[in-house]
C-alpha positions in Angstrom: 0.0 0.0 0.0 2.7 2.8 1.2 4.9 1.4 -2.4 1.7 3.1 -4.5 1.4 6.1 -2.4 3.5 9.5 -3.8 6.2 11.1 -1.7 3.9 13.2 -0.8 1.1 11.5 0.2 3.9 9.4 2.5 4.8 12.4 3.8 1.4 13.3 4.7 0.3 9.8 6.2 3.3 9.1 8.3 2.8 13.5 9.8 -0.5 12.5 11.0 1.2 9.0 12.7 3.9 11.1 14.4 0.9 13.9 15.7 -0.7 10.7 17.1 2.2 9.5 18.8 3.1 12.7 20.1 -0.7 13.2 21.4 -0.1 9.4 23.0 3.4 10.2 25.1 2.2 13.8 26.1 -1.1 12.1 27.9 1.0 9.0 28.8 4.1 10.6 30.1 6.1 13.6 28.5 8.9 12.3 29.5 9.4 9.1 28.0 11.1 9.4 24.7 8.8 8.3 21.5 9.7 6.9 18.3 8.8 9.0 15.5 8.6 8.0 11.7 10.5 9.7 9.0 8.6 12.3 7.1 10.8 12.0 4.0 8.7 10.7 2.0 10.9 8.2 -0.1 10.3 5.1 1.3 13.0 4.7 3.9 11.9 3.0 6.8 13.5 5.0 9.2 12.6 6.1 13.0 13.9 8.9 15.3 13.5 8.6 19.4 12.7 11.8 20.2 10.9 13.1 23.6 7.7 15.0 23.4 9.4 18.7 23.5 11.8 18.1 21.1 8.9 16.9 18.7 6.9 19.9 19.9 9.3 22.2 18.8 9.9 20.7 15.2 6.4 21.2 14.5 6.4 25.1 16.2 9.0 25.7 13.5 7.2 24.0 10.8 9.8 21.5 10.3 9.2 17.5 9.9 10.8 14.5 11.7 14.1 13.4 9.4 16.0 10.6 10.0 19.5 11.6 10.0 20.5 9.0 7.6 18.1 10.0 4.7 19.8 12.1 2.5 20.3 16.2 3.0 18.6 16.0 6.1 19.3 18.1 9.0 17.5 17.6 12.1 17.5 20.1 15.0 16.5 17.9 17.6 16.8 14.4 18.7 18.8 11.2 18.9 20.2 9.3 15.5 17.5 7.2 14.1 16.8 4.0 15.8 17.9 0.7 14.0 
């Protein structure tokens, strides 16, 4: 299914995931680090543990979640991606 999907509509899909997740930890406990899909959109397969602020505050600057192993990336926040 995510093989027929565009870049963009990837990109799209795995925002509204990561807005879930976020929604998740903050109720659950702010603390505890989540892990966060790549909003690439090329099909990558990559996560990055990030806590709840740190997530926050890519989406206050309008940026997206980005694996630092997907190419020209360059994420603020965070921990490399998770294996």
């Amino acid at each position: 299914m995510l093989s027929a999907m565009s870049p963009d509509q990837r990109s799209s899909l795995f925002r509204e995931v990561n807005d879930r997740i976020y929604d998740l930890l903050e109720a659950a406990d702010p603390d505890l680090p989540g892990e966060f899909l790549c909003e690439c959109g090329q099909d990558c397969g990559e996560r990055v543990e990030l806590l709840p602020a740190a997530f926050a505050g890519l989406r206050e600057t309008g940026r997206d979640v980005r694996s630092p192993a997907c190419h020209g990336s360059r994420l603020a926040v965070g921990v490399p991606a998770l294996g």
